[in-house]
N, C-alpha and C positions, 0 to 999 in steps of 0.2 A: 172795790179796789181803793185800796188808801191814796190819796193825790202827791204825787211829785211835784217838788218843786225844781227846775232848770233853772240854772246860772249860765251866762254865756260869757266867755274872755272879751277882752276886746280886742284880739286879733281875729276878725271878722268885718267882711264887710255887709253895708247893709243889703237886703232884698235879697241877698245869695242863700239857697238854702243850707240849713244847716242841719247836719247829721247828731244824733248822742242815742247812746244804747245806755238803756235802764231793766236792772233788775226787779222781779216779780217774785214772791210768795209761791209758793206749790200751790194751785185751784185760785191763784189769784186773777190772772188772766186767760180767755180764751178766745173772744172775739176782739182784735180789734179793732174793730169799725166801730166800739162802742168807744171809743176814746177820741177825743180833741186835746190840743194844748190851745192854753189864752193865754193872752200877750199880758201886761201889768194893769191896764184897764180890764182888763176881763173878756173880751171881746176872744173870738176862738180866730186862731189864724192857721191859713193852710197849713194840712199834714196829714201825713198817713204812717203807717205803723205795719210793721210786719215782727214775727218770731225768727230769734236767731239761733236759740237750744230752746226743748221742752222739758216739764219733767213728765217721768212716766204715766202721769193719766191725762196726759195730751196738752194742760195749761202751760202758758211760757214762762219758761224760767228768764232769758234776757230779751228787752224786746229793742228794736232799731227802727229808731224814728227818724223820719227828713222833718223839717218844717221851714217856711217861709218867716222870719222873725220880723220881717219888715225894717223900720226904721226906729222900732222898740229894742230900747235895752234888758227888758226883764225886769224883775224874773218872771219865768214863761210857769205856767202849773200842765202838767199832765192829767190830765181827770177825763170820769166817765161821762158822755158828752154823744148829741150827733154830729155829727163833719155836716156842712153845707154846700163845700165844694167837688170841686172833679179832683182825681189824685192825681198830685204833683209827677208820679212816675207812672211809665207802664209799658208792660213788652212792647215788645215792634211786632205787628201783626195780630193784634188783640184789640178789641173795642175799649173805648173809654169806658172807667169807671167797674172794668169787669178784673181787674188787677189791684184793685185795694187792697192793701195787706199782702201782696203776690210777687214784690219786684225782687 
């Protein structure tokens, strides 16, 4: 997967998660639990990632990310990464951590 880079406005506040959907390559993506974003030190800050269209051999064509930005301005990178944390979202009525990629 080629890395993204995120820009954020500055009408946001800090620690509020914040949404952006980014397009993918046909076979470029298909799991994402293999991706993190990192804040401008590098450092990977909460996130999770789901598919929002596919193309026809199942990889995501748009994907929609939450991510906690903290009190970093950016730019955040999207890259192929492991998550360390528990996911920011997840059904009611569903265990942690069993909704990654699912909300």
């Amino acid at each position: 997967m080629k890395r993204r880079t995120i820009l954020l406005t500055e009408m946001r506040s800090a620690h509020v998660p914040t949404r952006v959907s980014i397009p993918f390559d046909q076979g470029e993506v298909k799991d994402f639990e293999k991706l993190v974003i990192r804040d401008s030190s590098g450092r990977t800050v909460p996130s999770q990632g789901r598919s929002l269209l596919d193309w026809k051999d199942g990889s995501a064509k748009w994907g929609l990310f939450v991510f906690d930005p903290g009190q970093d301005e950016g730019p955040f990178k999207l890259e192929e990464g492991k998550a360390k944390a528990e996911p920011l979202l997840q059904e009611a009525g569903t265990s942690t951590g069993s909704t990654r990629g699912r909300w």
